[in-house]
N, C-alpha and C positions, 0 to 999 in steps of 0.2 A: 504494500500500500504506500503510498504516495502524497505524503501530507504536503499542502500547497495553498496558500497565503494569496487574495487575490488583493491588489492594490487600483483602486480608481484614483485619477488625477484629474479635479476639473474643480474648475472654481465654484460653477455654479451646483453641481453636485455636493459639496462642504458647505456649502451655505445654504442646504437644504430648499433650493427653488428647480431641483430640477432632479427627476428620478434615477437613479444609478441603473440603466438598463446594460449598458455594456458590463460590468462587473456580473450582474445575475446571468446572462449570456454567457459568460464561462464557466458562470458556478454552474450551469445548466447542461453544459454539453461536454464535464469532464465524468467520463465513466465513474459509475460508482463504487464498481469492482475492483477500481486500480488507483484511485483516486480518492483521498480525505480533505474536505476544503478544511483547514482550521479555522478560520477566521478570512473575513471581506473588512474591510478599513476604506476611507475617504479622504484624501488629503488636497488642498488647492495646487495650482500651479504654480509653485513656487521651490524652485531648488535647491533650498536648506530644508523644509519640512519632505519634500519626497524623499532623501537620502535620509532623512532621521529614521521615517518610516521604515524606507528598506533596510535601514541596520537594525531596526527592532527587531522586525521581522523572520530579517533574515541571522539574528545572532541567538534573541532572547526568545523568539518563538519556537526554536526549533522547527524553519518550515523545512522543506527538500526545493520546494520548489514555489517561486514568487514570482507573479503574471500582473502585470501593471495593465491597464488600459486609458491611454490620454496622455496626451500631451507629445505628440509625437511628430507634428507640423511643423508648419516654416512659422506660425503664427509667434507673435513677440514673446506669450509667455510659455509658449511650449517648449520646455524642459526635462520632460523626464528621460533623453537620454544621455543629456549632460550629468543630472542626477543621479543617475543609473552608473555611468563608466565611474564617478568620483568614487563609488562606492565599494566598485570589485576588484578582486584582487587578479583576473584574466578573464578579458573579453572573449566570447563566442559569436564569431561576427557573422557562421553560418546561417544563422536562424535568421537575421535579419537580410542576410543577402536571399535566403530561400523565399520569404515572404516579398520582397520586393518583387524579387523576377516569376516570382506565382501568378502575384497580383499583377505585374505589369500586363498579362497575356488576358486579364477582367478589364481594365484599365491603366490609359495608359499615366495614371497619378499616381496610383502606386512607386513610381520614385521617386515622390518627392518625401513616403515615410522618409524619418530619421531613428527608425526603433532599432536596438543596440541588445545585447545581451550578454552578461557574464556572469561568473562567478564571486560569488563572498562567500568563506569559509567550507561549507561545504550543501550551500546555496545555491542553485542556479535561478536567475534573474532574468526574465522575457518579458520585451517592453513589444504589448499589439498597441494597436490603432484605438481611437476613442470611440467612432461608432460603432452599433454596434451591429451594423452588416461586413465592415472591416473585421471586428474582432472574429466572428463566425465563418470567414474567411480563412484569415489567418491562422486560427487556431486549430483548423478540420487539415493546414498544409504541415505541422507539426507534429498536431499529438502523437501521431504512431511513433517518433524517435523519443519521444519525454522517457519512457521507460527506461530505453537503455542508457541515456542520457546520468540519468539520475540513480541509475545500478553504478556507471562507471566512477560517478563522484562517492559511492559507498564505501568505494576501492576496489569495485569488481572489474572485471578483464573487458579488453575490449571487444 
């Protein structure tokens, strides 16, 4: 099983004016047989509080695995994958190269994500898109590797 921390970034989501559907979107479509959500969180667009998050998370929660959705645009305050690399100790740039050129062949905006992905301690960190027909995208072009993904951070073989 595969405990896993889902992280929303969005202003208007933290300031309760707006519904957190892209988070329930993942908590929705991560198997239940392989998958324990521990906990969903909300935090603004803002690049010290998303990194505090992800060290909570990813240190004192004991997650395996933490899936952000938001803030991943060219917009002024999208941050979370500056927020994201400050935090890991080795980026996984596959995930996000795989999501681009997935997405590019749906549309062709898909590269202008900026979602990044790595490692904190023995964390793996995945930043999707903020809507959430992006997230259900993204996330159906991954999930088959999360598994071994997160065996090999256990120390298992590759």
């Amino acid at each position: 099983m595969i405990t896993v921390a889902i992280l929303t970034v969005s202003d208007s989501c933290s300031r309760g004016e707006r519904e957190d559907v892209s988070g329930r979107t993942i908590e929705e479509m991560l198997p239940r047989d392989g998958f324990a959500v521990a906990g969903r969180s909300i935090v603004p667009d803002d690049r010290d509080a998303i990194a505090a998050e992800l060290v909570k998370l990813a240190d004192h929660a004991a997650v395996e695995l933490v899936l952000t959705t938001g803030g991943t645009g060219f917009g002024p305050r999208d941050v979370t994958p500056e927020a994201t690399a400050s935090v890991c100790d080795r980026m996984v740039p596959g995930f996000g190269e795989l999501m681009r050129l997935e997405g590019f062949k749906r549309t062709p905006n898909a590269v202008l994500s900026r979602a990044v992905a790595g490692i904190r301690g023995r964390a793996l960190v995945i930043n999707l898109p903020g809507s959430p027909r992006a997230v259900r995208e993204c996330l159906e072009m991954i999930l088959a590797v999360l598994p071994h993904a997160v065996e090999m951070l256990r120390g298992g073989g590759h």
